[in-house]
C-alpha positions in Angstrom: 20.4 19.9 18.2 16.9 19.3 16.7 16.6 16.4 13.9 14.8 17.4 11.0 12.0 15.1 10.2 12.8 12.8 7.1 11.2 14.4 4.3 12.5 17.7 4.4 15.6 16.2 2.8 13.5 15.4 0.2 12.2 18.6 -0.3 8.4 17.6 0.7 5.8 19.7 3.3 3.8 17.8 6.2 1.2 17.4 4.1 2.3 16.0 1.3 4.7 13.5 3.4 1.4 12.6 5.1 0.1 11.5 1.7 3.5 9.5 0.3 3.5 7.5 3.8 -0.5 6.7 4.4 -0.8 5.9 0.9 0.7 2.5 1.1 -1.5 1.4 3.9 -4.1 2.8 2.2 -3.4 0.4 -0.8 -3.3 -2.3 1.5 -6.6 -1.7 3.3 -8.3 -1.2 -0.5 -6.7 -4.3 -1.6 -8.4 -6.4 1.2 -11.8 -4.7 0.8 -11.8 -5.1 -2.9 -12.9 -8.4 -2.3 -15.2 -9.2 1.0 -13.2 -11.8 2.4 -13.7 -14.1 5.8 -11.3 -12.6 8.8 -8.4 -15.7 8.3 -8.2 -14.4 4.6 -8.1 -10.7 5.5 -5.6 -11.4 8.4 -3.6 -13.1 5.8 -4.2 -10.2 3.5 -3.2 -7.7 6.0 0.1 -9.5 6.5 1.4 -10.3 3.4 0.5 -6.2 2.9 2.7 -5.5 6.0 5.3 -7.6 5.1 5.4 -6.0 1.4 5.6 -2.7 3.1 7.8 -3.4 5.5 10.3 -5.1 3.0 10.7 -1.4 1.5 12.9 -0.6 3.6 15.4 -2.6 2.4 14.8 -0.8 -1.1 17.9 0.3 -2.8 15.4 3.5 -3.3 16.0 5.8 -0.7 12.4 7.5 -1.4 11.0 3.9 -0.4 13.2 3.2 2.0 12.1 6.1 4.4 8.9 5.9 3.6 8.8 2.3 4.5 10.5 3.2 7.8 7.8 6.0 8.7 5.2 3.2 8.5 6.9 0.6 10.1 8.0 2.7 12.7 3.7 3.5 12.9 2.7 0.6 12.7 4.6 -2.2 14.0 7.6 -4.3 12.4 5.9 -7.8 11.3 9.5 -9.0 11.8 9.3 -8.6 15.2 5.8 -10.3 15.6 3.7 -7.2 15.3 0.6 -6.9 13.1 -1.2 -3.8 12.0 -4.8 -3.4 12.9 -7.1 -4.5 10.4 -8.9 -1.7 9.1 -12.5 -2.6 7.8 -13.7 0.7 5.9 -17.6 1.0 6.2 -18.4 1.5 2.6 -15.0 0.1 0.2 -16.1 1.0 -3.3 -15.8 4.9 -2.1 -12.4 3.8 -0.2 -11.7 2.4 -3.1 -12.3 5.2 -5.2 -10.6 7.7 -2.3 -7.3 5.7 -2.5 -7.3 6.3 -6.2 -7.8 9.4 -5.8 -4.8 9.8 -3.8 -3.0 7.4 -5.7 -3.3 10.1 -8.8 -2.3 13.2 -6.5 0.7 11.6 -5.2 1.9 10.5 -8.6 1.8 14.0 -9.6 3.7 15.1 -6.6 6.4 12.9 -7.5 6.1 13.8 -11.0 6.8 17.2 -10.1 9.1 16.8 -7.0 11.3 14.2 -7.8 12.9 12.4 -10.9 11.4 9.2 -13.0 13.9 6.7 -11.5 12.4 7.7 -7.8 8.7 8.2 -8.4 8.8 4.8 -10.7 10.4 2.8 -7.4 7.6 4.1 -5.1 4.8 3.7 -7.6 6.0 0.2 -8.4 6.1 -0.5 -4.9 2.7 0.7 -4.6 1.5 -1.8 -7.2 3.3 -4.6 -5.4 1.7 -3.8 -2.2 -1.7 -4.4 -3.6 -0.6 -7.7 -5.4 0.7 -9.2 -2.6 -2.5 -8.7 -0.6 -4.8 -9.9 -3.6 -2.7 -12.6 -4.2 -2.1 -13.6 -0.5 -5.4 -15.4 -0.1 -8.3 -17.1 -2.4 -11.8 -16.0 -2.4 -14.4 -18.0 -2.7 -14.6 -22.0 -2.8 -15.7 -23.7 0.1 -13.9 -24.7 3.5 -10.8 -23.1 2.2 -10.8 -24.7 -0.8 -11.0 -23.7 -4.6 -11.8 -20.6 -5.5 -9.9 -18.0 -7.7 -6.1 -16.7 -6.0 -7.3 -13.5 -7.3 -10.8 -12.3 -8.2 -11.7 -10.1 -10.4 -12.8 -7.1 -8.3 -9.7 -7.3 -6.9 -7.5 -7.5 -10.4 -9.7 -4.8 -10.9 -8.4 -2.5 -8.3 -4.8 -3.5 -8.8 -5.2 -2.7 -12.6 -6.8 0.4 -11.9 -4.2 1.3 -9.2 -1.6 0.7 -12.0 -3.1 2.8 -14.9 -3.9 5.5 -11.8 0.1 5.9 -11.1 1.4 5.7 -14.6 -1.1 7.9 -16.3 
């Protein structure tokens, strides 16, 4: 007997199942780059971002919940010691811009594929992803020290990521 892969139960094609499950890693990675950040910060970025993503599965959502799965299953399970790769995008205002992008088309797939309750869980968790990454490390200061938790370029992106979903 042949499984059918997880989103077909939820009524989605390849492609746009492709979009729902890069899409949080792609919030991740745009959270970091908001903000050029030394490599212990991003490190720490990029696992409080896996760790976010990887706590959806336990979401009482099941749109979340696989989605979560399908990444974690991708990418490693931080619970078992594995880290995603650190993605560095070459130029992160137009990654930046290119995750909002798809940030808008996937709100309007769930708009139009699924109801309120569901697409509010996923966008929510969207939203969470990128504060837990701003919020993981501080920029600036010296030696560690000082600084602001979160700068502005990055409450920047996580507002705009916000008014994005729920426009």
């Amino acid at each position: 007997m042949i499984e059918e892969p997880a989103y077909t139960g939820f009524g989605f094609s390849d492609q746009e199942w492709g979009l729902l499950v890069g899409l949080p890693q792609s919030v991740l990675t745009a959270a970091s780059a908001a903000e050029s950040d030394g490599t212990r910060r991003t490190m720490a970025e990029n696992a409080a971002g896996l760790e976010t993503i990887a706590a959806g599965r336990g979401s009482a959502n099941a749109l979340v919940a696989a989605v979560a799965g399908e990444i974690v299953s991708r990418v490693g399970d931080p619970e078992a010691g594995e880290e995603m790769p650190v993605i560095a995008p070459s130029d992160p205002r137009a990654y930046l811009e290119d995750v909002l992008v798809r940030a808008k088309q996937a709100a309007a797939l769930l708009a139009d594929r699924t109801d309120e309750g569901e697409a509010g869980a996923y966008k929510l968790w969207l939203v969470d992803i990128a504060e837990q990454v701003v919020g993981a490390a501080s920029s600036g200061g010296i030696l560690g020290l000082g600084g602001d938790v979160v700068s502005d370029s990055e409450r920047r992106f996580r507002d705009r990521l916000s008014q994005v979903l729920n426009d």
